[in-house]
Backbone bond lengths (Angstrom), bond angles and torsions (degrees), N, CA, C in turn:
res aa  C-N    CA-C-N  psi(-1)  N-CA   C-N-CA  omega(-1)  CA-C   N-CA-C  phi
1 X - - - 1.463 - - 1.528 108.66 -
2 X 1.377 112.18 132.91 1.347 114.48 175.66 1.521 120.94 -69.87
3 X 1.587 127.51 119.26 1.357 111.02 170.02 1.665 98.69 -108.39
4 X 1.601 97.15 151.80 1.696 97.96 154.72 1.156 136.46 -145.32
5 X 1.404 95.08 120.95 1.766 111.82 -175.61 1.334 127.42 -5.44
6 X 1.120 119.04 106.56 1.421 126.34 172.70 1.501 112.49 -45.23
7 X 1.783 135.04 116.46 1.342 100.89 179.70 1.265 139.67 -87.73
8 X 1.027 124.92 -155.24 1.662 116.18 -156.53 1.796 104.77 -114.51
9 X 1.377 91.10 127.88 2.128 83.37 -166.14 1.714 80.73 -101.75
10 X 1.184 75.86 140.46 1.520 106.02 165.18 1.698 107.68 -78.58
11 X 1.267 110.39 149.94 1.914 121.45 -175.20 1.681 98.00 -59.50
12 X 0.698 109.92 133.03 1.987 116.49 156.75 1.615 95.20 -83.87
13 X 1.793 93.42 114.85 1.353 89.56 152.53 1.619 133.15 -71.25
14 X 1.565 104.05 154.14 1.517 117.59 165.26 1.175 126.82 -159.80
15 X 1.131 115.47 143.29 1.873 142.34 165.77 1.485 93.61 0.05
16 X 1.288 140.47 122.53 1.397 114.54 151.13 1.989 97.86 -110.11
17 X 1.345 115.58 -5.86 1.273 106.11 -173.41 1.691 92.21 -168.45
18 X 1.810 95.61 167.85 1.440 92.31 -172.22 1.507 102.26 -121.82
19 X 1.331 125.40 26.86 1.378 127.46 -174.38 1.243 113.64 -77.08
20 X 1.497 136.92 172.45 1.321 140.62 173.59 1.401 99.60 -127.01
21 X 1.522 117.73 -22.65 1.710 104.29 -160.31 1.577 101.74 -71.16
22 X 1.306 107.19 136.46 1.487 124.33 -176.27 1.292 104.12 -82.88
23 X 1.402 132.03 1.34 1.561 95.82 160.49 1.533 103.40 -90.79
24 X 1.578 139.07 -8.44 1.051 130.73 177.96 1.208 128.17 -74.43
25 X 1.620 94.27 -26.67 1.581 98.70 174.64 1.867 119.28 -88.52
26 X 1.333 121.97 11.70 1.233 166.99 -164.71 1.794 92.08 -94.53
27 X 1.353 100.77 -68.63 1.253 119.96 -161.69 1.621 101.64 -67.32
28 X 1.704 106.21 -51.98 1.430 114.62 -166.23 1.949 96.89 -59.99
29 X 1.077 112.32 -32.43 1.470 109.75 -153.50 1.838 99.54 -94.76
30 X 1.326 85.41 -33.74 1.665 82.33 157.05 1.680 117.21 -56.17
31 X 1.253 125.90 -60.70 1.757 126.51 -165.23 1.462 90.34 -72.91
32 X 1.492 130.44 -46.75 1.665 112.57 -168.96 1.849 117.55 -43.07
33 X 1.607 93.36 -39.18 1.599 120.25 -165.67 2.090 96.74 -64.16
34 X 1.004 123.19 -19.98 1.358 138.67 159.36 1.779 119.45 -53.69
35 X 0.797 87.85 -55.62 1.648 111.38 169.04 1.074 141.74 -99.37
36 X 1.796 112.42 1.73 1.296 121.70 173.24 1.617 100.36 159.80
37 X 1.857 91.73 -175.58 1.320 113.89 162.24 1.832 108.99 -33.09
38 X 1.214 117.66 139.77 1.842 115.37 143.78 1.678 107.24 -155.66
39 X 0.994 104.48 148.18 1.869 118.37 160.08 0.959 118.29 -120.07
40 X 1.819 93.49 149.47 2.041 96.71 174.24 1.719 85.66 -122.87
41 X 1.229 79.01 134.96 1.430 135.21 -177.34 1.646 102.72 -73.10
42 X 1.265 151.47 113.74 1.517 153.38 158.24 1.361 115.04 -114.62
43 X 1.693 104.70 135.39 1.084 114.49 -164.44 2.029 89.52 -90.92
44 X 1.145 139.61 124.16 1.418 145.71 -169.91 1.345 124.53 -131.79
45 X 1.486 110.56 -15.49 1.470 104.62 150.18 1.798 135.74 -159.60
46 X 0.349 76.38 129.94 2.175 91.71 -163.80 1.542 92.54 -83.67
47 X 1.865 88.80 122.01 1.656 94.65 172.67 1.745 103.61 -138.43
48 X 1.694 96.26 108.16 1.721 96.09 -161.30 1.352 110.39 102.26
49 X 1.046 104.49 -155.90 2.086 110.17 169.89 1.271 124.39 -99.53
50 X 0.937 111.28 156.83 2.037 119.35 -155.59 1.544 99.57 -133.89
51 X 1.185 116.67 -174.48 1.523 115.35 -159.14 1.719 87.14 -148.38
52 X 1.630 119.05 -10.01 1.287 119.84 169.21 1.236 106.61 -152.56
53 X 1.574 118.56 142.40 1.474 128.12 151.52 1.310 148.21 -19.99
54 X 1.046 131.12 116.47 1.610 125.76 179.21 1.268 114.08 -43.06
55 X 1.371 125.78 124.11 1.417 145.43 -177.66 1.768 106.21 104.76
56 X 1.106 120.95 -6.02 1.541 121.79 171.25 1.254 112.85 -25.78
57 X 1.695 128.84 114.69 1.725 103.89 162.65 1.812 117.50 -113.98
58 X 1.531 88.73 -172.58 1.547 68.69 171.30 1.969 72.31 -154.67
59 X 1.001 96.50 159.73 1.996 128.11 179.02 1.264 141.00 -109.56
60 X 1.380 108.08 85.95 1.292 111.40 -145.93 1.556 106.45 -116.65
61 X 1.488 114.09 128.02 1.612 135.40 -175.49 1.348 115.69 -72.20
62 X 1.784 128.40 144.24 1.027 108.23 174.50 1.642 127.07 -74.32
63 X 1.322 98.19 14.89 1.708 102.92 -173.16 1.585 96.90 -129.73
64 X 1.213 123.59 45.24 1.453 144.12 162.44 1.164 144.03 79.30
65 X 1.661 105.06 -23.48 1.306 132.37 155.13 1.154 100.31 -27.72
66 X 1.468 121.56 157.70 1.553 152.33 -170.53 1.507 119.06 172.17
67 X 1.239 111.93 142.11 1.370 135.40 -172.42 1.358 118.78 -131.12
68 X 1.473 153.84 126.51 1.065 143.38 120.59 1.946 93.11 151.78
69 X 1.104 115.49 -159.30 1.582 126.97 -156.86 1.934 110.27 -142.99
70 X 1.166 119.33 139.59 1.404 112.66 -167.06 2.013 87.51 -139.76
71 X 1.182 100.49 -31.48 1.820 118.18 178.54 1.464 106.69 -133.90
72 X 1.342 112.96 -162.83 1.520 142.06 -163.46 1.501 76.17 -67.42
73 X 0.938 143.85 -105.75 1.644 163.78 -147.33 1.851 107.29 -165.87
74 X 1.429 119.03 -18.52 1.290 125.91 -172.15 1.189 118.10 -76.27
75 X 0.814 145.34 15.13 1.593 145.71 -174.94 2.039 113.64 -151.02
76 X 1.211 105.69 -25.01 1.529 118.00 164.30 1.703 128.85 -28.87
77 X 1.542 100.19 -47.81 1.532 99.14 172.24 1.223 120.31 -78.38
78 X 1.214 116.00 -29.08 1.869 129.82 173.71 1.299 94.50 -77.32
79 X 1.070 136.09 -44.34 1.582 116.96 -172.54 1.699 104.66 -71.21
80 X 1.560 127.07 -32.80 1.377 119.55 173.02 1.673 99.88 -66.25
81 X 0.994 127.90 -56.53 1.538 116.97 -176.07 1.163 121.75 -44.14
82 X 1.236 115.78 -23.13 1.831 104.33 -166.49 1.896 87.32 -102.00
83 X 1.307 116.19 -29.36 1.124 128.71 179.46 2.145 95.80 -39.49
84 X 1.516 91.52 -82.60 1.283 101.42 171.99 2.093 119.87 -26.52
85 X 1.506 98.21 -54.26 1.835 81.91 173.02 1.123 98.90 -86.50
86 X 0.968 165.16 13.26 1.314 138.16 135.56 1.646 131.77 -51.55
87 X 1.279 91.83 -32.82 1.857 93.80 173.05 1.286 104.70 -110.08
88 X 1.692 127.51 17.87 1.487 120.57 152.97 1.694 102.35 -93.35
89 X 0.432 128.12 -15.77 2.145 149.82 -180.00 1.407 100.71 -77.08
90 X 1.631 104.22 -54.16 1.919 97.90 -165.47 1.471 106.62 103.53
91 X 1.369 129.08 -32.16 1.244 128.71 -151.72 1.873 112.44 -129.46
92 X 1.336 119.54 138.21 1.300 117.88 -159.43 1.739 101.12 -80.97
93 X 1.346 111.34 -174.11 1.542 120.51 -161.76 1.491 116.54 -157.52
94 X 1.144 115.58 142.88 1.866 98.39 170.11 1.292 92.51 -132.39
95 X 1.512 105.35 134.40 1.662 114.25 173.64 1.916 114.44 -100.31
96 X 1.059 96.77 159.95 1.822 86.17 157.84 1.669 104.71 -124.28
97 X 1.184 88.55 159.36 1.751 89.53 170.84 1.800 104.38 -141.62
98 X 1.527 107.83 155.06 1.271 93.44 167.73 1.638 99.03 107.64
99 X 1.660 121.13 -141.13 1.151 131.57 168.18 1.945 100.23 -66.28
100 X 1.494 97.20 139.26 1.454 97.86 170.23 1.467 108.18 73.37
101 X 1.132 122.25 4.65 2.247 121.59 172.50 1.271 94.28 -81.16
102 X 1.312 103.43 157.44 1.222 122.78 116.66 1.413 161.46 -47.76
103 X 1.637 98.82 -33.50 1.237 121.92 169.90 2.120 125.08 -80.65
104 X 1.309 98.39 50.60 1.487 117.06 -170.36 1.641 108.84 -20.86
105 X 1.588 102.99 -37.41 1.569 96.80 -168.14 1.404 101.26 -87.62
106 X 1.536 139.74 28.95 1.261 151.91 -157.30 1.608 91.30 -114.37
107 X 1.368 142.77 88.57 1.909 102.06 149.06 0.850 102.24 -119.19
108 X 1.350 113.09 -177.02 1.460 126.56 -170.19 1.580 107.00 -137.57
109 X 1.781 109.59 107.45 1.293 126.09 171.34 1.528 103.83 -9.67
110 X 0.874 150.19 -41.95 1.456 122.63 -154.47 1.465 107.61 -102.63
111 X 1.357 118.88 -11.16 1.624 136.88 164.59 1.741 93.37 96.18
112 X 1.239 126.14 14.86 1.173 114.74 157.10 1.603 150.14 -86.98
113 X 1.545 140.07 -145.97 1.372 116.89 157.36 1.290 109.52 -152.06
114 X 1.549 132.47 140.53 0.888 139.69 175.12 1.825 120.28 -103.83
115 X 1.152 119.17 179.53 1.411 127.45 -179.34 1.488 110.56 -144.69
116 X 1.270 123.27 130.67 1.420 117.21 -174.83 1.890 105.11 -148.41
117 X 1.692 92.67 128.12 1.631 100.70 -169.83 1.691 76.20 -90.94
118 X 1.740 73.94 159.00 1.605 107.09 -178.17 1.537 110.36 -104.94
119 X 0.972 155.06 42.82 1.397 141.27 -156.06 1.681 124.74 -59.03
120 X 0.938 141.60 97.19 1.478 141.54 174.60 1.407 123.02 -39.56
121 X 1.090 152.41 67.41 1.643 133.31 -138.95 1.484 107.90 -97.61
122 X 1.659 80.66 123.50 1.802 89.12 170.71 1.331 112.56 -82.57
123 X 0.843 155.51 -2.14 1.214 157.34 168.24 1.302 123.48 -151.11
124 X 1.463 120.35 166.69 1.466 108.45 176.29 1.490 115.35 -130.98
125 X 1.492 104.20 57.01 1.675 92.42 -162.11 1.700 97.99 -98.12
126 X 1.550 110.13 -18.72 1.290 111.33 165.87 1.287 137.52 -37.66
127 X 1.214 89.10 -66.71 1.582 120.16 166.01 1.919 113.04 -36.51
128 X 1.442 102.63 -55.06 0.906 98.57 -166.53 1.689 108.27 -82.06
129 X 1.232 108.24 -11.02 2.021 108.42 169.25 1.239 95.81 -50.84
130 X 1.857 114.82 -54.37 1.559 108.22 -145.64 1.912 100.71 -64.61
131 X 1.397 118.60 -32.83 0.920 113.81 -169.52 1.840 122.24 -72.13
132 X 1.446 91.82 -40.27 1.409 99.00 153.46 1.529 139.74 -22.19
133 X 1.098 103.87 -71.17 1.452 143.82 165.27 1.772 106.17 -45.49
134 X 1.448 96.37 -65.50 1.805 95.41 166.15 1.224 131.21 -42.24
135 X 1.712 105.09 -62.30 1.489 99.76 154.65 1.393 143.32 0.66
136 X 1.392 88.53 -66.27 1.546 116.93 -159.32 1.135 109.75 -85.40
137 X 1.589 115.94 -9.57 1.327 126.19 176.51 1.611 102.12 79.52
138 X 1.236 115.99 63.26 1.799 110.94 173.52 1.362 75.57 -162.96
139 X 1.610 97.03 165.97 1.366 145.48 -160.36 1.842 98.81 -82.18
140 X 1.303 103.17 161.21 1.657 99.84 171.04 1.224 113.14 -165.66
141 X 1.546 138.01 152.76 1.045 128.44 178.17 1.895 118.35 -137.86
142 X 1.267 122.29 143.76 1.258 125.84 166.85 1.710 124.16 -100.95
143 X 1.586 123.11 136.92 0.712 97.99 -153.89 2.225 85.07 -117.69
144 X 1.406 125.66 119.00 1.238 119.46 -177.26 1.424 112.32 -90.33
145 X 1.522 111.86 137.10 1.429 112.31 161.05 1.421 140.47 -135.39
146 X 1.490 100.13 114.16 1.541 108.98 -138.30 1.915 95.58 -60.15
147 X 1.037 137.47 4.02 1.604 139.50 -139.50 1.609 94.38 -124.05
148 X 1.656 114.19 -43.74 1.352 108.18 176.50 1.308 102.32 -123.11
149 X 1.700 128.69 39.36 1.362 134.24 -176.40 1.856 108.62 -10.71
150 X 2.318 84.93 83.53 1.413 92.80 169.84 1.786 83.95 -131.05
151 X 1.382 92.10 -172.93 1.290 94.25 173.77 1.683 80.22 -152.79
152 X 1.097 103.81 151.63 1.542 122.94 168.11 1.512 127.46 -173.06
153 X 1.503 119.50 158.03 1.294 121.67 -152.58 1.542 80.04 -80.88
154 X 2.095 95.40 152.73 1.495 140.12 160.77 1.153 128.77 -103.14
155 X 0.876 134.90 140.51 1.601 120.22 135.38 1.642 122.64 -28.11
156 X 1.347 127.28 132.87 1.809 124.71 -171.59 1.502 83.41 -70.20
157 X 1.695 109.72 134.45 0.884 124.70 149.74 1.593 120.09 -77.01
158 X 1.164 140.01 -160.38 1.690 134.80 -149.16 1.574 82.30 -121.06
159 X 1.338 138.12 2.30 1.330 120.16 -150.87 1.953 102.59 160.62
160 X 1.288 129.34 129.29 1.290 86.67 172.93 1.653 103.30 -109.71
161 X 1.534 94.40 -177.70 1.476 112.59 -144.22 1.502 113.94 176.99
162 X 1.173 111.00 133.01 1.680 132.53 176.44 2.191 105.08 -37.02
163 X 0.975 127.88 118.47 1.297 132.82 -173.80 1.354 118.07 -141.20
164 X 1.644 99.50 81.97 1.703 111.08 -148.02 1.315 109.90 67.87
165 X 1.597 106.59 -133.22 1.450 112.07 177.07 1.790 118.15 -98.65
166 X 1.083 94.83 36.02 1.453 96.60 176.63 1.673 102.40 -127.73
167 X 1.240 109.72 158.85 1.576 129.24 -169.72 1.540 101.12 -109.32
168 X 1.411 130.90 124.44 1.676 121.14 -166.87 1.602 82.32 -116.72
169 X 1.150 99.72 158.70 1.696 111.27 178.21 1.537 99.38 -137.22
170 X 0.997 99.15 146.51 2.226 103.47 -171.89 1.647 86.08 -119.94
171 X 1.430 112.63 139.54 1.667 115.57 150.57 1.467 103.40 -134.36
172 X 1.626 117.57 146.14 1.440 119.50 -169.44 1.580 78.52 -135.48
173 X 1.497 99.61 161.44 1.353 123.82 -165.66 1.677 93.49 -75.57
174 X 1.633 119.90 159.26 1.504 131.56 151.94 1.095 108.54 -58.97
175 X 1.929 86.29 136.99 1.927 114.77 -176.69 1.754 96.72 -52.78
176 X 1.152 91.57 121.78 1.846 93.36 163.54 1.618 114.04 -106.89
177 X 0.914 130.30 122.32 1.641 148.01 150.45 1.546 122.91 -50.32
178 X 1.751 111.97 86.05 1.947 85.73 170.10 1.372 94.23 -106.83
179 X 1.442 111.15 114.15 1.573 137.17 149.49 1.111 118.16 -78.21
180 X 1.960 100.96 125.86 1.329 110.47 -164.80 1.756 77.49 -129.64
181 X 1.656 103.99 137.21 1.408 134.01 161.50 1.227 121.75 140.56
182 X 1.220 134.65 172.28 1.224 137.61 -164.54 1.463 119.94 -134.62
183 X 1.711 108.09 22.40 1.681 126.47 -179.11 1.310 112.37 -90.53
184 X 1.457 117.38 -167.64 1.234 121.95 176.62 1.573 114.40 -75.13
185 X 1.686 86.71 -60.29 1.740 82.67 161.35 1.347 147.94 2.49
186 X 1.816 83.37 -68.08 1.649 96.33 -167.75 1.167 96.44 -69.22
187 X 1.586 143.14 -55.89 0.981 160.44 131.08 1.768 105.94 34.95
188 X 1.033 94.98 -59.52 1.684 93.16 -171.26 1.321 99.99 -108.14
189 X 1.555 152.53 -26.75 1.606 142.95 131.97 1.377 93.66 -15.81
190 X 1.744 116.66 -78.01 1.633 88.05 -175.37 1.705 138.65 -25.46
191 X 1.318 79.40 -71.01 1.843 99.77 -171.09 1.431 93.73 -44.65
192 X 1.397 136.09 -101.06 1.072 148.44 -142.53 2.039 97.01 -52.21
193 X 1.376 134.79 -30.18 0.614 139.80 -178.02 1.784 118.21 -53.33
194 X 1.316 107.50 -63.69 1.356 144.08 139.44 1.340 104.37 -17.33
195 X 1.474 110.54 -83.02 1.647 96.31 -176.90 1.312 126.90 -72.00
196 X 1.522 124.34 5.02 1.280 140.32 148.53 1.445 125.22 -65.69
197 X 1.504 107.62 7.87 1.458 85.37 -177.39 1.393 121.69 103.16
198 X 1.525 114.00 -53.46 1.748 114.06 -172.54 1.385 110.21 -70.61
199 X 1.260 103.89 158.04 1.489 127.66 157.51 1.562 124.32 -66.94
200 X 1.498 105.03 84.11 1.811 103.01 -169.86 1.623 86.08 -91.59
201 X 2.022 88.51 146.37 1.204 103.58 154.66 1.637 108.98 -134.89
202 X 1.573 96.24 108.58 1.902 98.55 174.88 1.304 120.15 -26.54
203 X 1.113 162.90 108.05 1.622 126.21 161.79 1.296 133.05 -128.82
204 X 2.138 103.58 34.55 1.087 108.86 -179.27 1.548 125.84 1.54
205 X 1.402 121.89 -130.08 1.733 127.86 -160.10 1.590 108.10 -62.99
206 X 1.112 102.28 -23.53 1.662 109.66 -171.18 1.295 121.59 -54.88
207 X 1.416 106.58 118.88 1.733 123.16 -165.31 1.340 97.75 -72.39
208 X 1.387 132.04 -26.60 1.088 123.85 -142.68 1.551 107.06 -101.47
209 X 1.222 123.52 84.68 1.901 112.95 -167.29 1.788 116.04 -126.82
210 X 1.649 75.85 -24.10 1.751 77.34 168.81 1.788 145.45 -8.40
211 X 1.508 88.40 -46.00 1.098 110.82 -152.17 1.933 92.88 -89.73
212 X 1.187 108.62 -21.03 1.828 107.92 -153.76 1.748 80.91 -117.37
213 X 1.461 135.20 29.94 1.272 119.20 179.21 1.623 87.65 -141.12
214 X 1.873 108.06 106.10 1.304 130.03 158.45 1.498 123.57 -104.56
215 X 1.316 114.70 -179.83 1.546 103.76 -162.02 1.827 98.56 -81.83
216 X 0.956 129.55 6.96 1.276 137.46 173.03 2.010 115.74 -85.30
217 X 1.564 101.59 -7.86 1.522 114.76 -157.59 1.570 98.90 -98.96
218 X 1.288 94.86 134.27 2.012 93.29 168.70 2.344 104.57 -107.88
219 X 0.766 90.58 132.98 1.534 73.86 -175.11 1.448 109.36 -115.46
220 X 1.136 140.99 119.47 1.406 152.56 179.12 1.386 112.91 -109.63
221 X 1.318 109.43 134.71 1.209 148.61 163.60 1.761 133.35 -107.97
222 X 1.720 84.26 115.74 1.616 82.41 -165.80 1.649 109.27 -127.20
223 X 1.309 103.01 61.39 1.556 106.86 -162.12 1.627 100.31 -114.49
224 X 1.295 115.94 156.50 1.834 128.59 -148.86 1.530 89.49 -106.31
225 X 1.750 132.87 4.25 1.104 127.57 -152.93 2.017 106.82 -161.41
226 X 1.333 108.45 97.64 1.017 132.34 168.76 1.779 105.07 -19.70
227 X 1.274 110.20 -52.74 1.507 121.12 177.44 1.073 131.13 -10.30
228 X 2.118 80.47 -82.43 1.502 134.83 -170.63 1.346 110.23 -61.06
229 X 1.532 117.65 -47.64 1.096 109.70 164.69 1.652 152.07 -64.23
230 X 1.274 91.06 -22.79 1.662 122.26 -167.28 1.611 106.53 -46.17
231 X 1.559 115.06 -62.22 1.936 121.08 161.50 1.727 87.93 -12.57
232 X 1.229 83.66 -112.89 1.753 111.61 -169.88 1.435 130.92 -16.23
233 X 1.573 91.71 -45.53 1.778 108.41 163.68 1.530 112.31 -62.85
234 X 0.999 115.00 -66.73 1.760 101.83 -175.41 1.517 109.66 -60.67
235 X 1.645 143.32 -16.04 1.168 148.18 -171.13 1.488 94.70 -83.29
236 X 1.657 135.82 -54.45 1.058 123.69 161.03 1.548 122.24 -58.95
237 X 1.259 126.41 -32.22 1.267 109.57 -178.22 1.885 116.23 -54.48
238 X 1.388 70.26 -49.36 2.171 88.53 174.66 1.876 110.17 -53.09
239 X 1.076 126.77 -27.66 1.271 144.03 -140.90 1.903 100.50 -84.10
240 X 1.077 131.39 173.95 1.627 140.33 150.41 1.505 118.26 -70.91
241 X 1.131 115.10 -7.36 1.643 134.46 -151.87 1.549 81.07 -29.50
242 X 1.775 110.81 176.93 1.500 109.64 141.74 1.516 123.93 -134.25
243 X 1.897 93.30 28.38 1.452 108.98 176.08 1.633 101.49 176.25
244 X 1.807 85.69 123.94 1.711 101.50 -178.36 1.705 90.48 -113.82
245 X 1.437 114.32 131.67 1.516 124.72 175.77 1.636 105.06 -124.16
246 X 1.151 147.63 104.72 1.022 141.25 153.50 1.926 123.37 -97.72
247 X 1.087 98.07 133.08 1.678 95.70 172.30 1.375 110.34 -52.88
248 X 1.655 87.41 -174.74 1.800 104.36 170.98 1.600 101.40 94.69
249 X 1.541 99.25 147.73 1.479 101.17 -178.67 1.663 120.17 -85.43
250 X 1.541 117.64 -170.16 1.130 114.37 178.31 1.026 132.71 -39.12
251 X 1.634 111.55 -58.15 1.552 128.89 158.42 1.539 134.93 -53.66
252 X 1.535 110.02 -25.16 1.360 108.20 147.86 1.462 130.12 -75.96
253 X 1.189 117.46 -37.57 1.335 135.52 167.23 1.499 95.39 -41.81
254 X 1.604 130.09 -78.02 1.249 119.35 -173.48 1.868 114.88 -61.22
255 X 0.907 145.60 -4.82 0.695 153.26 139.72 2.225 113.67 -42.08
256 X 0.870 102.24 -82.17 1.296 131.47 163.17 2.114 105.09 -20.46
257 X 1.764 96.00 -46.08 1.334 99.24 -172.12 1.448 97.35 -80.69
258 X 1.245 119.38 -41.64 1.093 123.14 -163.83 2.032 112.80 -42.17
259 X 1.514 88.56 -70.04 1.609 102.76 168.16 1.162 128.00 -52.39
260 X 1.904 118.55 -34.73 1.516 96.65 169.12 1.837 110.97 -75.27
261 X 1.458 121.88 -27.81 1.116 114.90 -179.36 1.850 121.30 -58.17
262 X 1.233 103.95 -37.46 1.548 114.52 156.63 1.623 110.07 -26.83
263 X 1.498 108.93 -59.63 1.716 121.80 -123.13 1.772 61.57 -105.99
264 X 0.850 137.13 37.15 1.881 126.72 165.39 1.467 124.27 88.89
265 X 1.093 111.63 -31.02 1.682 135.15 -169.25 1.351 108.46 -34.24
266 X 1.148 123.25 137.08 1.613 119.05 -175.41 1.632 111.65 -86.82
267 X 0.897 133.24 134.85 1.279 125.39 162.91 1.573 141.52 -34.26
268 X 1.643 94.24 -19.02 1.681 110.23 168.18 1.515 109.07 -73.99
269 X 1.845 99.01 -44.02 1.829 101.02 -177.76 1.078 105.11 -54.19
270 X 1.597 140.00 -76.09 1.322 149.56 164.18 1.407 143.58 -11.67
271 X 1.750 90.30 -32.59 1.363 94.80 146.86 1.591 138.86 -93.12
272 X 1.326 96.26 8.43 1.585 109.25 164.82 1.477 116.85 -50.71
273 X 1.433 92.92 -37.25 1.652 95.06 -152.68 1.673 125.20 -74.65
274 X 0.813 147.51 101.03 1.565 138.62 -151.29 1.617 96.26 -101.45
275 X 1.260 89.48 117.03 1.934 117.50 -171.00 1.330 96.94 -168.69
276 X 1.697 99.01 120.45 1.651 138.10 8.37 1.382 93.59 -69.23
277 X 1.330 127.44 150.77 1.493 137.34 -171.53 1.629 103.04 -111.64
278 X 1.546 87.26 130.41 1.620 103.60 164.10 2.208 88.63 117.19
279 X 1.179 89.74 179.48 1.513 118.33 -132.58 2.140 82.50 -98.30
280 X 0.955 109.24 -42.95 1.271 109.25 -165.12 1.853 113.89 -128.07
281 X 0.791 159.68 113.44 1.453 146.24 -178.32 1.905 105.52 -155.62
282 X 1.339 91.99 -171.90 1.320 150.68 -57.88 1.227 106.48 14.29
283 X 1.640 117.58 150.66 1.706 114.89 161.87 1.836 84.50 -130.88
284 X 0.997 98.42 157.87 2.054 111.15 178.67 1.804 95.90 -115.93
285 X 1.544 113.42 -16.69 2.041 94.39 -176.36 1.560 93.05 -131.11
286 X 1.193 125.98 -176.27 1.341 155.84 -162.99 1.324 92.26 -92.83
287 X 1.333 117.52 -86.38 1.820 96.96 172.02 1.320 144.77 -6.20
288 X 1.661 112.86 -73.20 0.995 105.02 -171.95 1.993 95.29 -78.80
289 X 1.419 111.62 -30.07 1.800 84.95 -168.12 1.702 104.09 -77.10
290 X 1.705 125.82 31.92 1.187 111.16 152.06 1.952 115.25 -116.04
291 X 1.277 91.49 5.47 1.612 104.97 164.86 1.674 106.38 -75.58
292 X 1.440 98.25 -39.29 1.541 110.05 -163.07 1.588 103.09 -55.96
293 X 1.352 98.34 -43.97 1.656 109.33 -166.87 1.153 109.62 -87.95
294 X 1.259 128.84 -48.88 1.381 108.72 162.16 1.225 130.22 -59.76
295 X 1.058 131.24 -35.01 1.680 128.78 151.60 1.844 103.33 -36.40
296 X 0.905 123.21 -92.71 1.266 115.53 154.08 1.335 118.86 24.87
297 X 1.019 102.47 -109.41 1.581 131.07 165.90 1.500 115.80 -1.66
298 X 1.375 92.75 -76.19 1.527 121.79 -170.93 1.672 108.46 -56.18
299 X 1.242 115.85 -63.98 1.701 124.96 159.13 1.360 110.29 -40.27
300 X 0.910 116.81 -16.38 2.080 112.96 -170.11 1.305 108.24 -111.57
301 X 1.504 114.15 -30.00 1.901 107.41 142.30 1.665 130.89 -84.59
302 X 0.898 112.94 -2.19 1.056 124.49 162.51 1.576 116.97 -59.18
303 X 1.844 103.20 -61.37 1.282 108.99 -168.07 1.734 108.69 -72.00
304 X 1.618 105.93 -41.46 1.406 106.52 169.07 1.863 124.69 -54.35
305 X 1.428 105.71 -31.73 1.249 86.03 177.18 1.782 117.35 -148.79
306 X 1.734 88.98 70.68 1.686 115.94 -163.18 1.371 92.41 -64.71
């Protein structure tokens, strides 16, 4: 009697999360790799305007799940699908979408085109350097190669970017915040800080910060008293920071220069310091001058590490 094979459905991809931070999707593609097939997905080349950065990934399960962003949200489910034959194949892939696809019924809002390698991962010990490394609060890099579909740890490149025939990917640790004061202010810098994502560390009066201020750290100061602040201020001036914000207006501010220029301070240190602090002001409530600063913030790692 003739039977015939029922056929074989392929996973429908879906959303399993809406994060972008790459060490999570690091993480996600790490536990899928437990339970099966997974690929990370790299966004590798921008043709026109993009809606994300070179090295973008996204993490994709062999049972359809996916995590992370390569575009706007428009191209995500096609990138898990092809993701998916790729680890029914065995073998990695680079698609384009957009300007230059194939996939005509594909565009992408901004009328541009992107390219995104698929990598299959045999292992995940990579993965887990970069995360390592995060930890520890340092920089890390992977280096992909679409020719001997390996991936393996680098040195962080400055940016990533095509290097010969290899694709380098940079990950730097989350913006951390040490907020020093004991106002309302700080108060809501916290909060909103927090639900941004960063790494706050309170550190009102405490002289001692040295140690928790890397070049990844923005440090703010929100104290009503030239004094109070002074510890902390010269510890950031000395520091890697890649953003000193202190309150107070113009006239305190000069004030402010005055005394560190006294106490030796070079005029390069001094101009580190961004006072009145934050991105937009006057502010009259706590709210908006912790919008101000985190706006702030965010633009000032940006520019440090475009």
């Amino acid at each position: 009697m003739d039977q015939t094979l029922a056929p074989i459905t392929a996973p429908i991809p879906v959303r399993a999360s809406s994060t972008d931070d790459p060490a999570d999707l690091l993480c996600f593609a790490i536990n899928a790799h437990r339970l099966g097939a997974v690929s990370l997905a790299t966004l590798v080349d921008i043709r026109g305007g993009a809606a994300r950065a070179l090295g973008a990934h996204m993490a994709v399960a062999a049972d359809g799940r996916f995590c992370g962003y390569v575009s706007g949200g428009c191209v995500e489910a096609a990138v898990a699908s092809e993701a998916l034959l790729a680890m029914a194949e065995g073998r990695d892939r680079t698609v384009k979408f957009g300007d230059g696809s194939p996939f005509f019924d594909i565009v992408l809002p901004c009328g541009g085109g992107i390219s995104v390698a698929i990598h299959v991962l045999k292992d995940v010990g990579a993965l887990r350097h970069v995360l390592e490394l995060l930890e520890w609060r340092q920089a890390a890099g992977l280096a992909y190669s679409p020719e001997r579909q390996t991936l393996e740890p680098v040195e962080p490149p400055p940016r990533a970017c095509w290097l010969e025939r290899d694709f380098l990917s940079v990950y730097r640790p989350r913006t951390r915040v040490v907020l020093s004061g004991q106002t309302i202010e700080a108060q809501a810098v916290a909060r909103l800080a927090e639900a941004s994502g960063y790494d706050v560390i309170i550190n009102g009066h405490d002289e001692d910060a040295a140690d928790t201020i890397d070049p990844f750290t923005a440090v703010v100061l929100l104290h009503h008293d030239l004094d109070a602040e002074a510890a902390i201020l010269e510890t950031a001036l000395m520091s890697p920071g890649f953003y000193i914000g202190a309150l107070g207006s113009t006239r305190t501010h000069r004030r402010r220069v005055e005394r560190l220029t006294v106490m030796g301070f070079r005029r390069d240190d001094i101009g580190r310091i961004k006072a009145p602090i934050g991105m937009f002001g006057p502010t009259r409530d706590a709210t908006s001058l912790a919008l101000s600063v985190l706006a702030d913030i965010a633009a000032a790692r940006l520019v440090a590490y475009a």
